[in-house]
mmCIF file of the C-alpha atoms, coordinates in Angstrom:
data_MODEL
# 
_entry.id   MODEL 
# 
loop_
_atom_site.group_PDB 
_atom_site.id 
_atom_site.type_symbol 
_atom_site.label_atom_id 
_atom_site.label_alt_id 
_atom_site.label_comp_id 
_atom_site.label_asym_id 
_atom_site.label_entity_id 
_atom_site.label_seq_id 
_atom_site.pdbx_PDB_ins_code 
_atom_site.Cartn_x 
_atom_site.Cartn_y 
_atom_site.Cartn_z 
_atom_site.occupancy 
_atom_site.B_iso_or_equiv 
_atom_site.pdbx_formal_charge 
_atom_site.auth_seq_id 
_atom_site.auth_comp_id 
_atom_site.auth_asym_id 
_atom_site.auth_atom_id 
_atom_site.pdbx_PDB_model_num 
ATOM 1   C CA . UNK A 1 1   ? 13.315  2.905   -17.162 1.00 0.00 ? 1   UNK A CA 1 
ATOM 2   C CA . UNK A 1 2   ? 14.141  0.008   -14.439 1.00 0.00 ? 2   UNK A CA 1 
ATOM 3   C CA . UNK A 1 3   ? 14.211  -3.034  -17.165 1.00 0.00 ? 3   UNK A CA 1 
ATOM 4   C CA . UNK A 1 4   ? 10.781  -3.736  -16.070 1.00 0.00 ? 4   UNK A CA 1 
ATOM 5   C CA . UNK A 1 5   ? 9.343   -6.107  -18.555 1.00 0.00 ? 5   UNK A CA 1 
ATOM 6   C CA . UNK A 1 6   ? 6.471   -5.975  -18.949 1.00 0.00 ? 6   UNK A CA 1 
ATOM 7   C CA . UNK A 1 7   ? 5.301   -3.281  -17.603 1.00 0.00 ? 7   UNK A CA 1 
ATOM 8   C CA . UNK A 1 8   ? 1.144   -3.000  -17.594 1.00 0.00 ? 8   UNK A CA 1 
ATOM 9   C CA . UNK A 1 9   ? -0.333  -0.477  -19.110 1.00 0.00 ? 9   UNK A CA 1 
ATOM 10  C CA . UNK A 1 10  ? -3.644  -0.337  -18.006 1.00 0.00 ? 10  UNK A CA 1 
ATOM 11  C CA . UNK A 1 11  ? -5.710  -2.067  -15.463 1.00 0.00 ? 11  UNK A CA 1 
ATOM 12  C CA . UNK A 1 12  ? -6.611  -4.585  -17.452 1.00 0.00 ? 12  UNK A CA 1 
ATOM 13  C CA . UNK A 1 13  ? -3.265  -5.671  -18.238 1.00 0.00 ? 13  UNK A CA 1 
ATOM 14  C CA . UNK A 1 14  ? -2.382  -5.858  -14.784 1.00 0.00 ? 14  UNK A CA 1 
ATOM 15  C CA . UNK A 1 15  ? -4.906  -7.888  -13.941 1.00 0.00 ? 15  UNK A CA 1 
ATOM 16  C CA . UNK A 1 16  ? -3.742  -10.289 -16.414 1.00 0.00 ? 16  UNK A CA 1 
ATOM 17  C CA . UNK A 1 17  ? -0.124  -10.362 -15.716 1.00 0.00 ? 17  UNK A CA 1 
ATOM 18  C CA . UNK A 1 18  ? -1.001  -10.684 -12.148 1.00 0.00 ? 18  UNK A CA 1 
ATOM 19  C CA . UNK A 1 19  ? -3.359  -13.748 -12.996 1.00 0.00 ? 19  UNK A CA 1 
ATOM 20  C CA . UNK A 1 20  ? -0.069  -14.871 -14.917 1.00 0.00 ? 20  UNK A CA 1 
ATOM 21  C CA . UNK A 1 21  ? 2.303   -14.660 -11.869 1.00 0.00 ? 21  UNK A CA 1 
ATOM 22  C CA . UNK A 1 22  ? -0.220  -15.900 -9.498  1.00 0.00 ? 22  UNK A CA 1 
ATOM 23  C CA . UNK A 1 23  ? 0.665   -19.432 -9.440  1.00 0.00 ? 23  UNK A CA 1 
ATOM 24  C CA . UNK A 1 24  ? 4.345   -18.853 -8.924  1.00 0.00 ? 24  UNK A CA 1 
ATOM 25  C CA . UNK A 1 25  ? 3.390   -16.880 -5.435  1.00 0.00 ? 25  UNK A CA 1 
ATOM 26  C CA . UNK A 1 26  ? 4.004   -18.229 -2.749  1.00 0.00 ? 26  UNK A CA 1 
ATOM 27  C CA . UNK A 1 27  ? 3.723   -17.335 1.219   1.00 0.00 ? 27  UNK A CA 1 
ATOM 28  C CA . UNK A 1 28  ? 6.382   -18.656 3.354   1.00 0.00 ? 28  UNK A CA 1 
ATOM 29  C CA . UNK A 1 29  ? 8.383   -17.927 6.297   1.00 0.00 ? 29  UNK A CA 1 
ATOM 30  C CA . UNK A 1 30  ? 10.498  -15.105 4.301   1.00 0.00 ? 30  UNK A CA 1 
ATOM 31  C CA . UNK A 1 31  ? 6.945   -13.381 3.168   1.00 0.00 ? 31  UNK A CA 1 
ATOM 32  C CA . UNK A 1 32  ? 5.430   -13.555 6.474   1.00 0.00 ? 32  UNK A CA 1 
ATOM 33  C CA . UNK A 1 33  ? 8.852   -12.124 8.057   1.00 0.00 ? 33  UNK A CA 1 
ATOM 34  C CA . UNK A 1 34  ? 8.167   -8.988  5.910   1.00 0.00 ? 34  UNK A CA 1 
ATOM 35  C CA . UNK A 1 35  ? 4.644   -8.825  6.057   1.00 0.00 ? 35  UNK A CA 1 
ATOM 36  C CA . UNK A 1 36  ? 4.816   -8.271  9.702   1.00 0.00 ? 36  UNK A CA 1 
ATOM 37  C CA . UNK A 1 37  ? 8.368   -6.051  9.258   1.00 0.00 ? 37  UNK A CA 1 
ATOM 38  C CA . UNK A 1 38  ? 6.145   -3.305  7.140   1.00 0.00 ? 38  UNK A CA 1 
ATOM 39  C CA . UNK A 1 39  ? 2.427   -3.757  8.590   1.00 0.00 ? 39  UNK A CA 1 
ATOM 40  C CA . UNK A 1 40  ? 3.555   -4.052  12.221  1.00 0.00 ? 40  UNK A CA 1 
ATOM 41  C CA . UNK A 1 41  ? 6.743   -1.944  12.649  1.00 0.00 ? 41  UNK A CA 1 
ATOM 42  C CA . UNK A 1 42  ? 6.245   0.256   15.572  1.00 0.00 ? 42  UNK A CA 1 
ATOM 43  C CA . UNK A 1 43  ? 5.176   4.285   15.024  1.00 0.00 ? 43  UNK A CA 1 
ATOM 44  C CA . UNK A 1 44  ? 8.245   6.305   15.645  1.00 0.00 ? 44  UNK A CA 1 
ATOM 45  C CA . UNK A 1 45  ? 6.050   8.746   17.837  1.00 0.00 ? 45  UNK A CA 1 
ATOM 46  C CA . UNK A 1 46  ? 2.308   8.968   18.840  1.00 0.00 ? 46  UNK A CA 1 
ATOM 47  C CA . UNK A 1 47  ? 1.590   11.923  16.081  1.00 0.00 ? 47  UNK A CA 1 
ATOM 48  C CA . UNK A 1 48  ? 2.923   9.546   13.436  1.00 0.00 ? 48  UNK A CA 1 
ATOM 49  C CA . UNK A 1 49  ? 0.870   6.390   15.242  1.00 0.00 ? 49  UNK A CA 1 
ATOM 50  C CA . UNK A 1 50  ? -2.497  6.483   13.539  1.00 0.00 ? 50  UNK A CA 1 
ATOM 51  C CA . UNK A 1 51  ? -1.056  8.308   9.845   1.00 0.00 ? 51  UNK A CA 1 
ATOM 52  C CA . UNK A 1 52  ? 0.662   4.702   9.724   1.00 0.00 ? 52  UNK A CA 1 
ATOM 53  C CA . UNK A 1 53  ? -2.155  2.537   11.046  1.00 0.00 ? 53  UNK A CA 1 
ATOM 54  C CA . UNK A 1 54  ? -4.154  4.563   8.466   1.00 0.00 ? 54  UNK A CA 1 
ATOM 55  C CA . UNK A 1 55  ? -1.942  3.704   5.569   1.00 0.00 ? 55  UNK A CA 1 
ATOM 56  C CA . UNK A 1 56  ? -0.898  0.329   6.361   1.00 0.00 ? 56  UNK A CA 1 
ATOM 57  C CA . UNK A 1 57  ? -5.074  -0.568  6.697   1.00 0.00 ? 57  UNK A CA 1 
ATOM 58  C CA . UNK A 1 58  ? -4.938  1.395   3.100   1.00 0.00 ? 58  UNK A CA 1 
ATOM 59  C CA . UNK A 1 59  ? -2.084  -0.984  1.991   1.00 0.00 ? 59  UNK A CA 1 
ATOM 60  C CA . UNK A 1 60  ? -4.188  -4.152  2.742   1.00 0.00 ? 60  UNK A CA 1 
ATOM 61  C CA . UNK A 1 61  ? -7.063  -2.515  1.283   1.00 0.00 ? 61  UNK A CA 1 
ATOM 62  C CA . UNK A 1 62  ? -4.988  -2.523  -1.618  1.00 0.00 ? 62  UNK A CA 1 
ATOM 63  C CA . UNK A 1 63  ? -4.068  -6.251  -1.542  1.00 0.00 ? 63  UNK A CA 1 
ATOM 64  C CA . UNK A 1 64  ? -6.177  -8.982  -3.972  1.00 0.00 ? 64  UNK A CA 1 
ATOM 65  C CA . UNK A 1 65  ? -8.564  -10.965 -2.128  1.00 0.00 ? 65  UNK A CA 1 
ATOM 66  C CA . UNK A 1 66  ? -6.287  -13.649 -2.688  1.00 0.00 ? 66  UNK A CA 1 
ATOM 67  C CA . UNK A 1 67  ? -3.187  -12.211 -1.434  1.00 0.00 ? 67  UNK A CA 1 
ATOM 68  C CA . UNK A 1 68  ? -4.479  -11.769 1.361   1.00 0.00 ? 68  UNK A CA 1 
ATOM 69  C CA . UNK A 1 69  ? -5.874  -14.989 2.290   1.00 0.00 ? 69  UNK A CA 1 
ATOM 70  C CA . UNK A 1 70  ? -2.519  -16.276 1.172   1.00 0.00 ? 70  UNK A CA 1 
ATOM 71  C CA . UNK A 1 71  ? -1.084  -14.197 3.980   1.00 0.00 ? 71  UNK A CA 1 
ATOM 72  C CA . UNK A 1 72  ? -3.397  -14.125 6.371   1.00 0.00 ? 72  UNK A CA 1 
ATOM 73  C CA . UNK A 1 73  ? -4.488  -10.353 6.564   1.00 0.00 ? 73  UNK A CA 1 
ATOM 74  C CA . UNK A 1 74  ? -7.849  -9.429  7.486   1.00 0.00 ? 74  UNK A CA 1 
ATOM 75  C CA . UNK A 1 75  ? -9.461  -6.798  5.259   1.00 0.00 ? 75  UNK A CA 1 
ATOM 76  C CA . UNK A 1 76  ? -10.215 -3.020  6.353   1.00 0.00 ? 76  UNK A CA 1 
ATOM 77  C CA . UNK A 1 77  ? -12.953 -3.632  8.745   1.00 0.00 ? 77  UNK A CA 1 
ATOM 78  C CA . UNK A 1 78  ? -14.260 0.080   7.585   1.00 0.00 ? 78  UNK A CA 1 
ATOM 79  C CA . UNK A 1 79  ? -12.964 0.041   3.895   1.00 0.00 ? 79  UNK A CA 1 
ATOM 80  C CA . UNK A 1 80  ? -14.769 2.935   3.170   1.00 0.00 ? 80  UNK A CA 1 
ATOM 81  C CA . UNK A 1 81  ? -13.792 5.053   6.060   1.00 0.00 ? 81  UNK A CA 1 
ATOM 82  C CA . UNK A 1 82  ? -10.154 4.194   5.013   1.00 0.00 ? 82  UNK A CA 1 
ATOM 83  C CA . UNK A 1 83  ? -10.140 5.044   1.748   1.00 0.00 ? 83  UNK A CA 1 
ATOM 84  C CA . UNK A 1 84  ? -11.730 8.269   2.594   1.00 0.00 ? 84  UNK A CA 1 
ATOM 85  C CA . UNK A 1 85  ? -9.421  9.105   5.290   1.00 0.00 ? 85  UNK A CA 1 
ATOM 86  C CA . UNK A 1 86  ? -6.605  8.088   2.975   1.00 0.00 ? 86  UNK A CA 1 
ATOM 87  C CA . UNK A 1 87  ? -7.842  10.279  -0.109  1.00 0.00 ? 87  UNK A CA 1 
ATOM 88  C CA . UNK A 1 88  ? -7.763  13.065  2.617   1.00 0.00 ? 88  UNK A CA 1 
ATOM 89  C CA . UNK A 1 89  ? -3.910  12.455  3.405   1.00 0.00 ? 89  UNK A CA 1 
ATOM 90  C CA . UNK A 1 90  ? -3.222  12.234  -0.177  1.00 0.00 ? 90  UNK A CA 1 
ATOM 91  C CA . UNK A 1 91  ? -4.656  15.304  -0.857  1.00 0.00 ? 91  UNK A CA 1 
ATOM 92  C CA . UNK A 1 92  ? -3.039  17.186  1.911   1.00 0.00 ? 92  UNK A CA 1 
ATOM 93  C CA . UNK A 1 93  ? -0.001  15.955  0.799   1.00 0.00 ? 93  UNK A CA 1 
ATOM 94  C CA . UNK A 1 94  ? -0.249  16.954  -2.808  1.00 0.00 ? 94  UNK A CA 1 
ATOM 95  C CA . UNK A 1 95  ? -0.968  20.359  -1.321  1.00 0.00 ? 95  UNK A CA 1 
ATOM 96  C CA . UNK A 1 96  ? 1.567   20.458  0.742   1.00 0.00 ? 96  UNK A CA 1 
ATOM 97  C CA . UNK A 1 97  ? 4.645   19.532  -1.521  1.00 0.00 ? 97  UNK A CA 1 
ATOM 98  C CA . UNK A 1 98  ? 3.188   21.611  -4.809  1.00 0.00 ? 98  UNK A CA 1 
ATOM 99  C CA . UNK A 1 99  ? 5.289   24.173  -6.040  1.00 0.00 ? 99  UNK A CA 1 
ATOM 100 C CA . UNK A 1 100 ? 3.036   27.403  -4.610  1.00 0.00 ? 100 UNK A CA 1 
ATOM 101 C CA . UNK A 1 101 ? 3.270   25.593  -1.071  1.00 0.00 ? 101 UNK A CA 1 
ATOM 102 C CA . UNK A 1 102 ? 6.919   23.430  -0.980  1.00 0.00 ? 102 UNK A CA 1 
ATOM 103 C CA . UNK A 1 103 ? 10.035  26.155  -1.041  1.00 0.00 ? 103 UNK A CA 1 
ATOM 104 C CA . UNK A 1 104 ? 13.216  24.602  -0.092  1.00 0.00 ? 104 UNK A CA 1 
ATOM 105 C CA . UNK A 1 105 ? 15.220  26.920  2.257   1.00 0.00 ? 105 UNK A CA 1 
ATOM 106 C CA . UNK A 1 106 ? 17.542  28.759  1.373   1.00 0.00 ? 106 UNK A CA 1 
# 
């Protein structure tokens, strides 16, 4: 709907279009500027402090092996406990904004 092209399908076909890209990526001052913009932007108040630290650990968890190398970002040191805590977010979320839980005011 964007132009995207191509657009994976499956897993398997991102894989392979990222193992296509991967030599044109590159990490430089520009990529390091917003790698630390997004994973270290400060919490906008203590309740929303460890949601973010949660979700920005889930982001690298995220990240190829090699991506991360190339930009210098230690994995999860729990990945487990993160990706537990962050199915638990997810879930609450999904609760929260479903259409028996969500009513706009008014």
């Amino acid at each position: 709907m964007l132009d995207a092209d191509p657009v994976p399908r499956t897993r398997a076909d991102a894989e392979r279009l990222i193992a296509e890209f991967r030599p044109e990526l590159r990490a430089d001052e520009r990529t390091r500027a917003f790698r630390d913009f997004v994973l270290k932007a400060p919490a906008r108040s203590g309740a929303e402090a460890p949601v973010r630290l949660l979700l920005m650990q889930a982001a690298v968890d995220l990240m190829p092996p090699f991506a991360r190398q190339m930009h210098a970002v230690a994995p999860p040191m729990l990945p487990p406990v993160v990706r537990g805590a962050t199915a638990g977010v997810a879930h609450v979320l999904r609760w929260a904004f479903s259409a028996d839980n969500y009513r706009r005011p008014g």
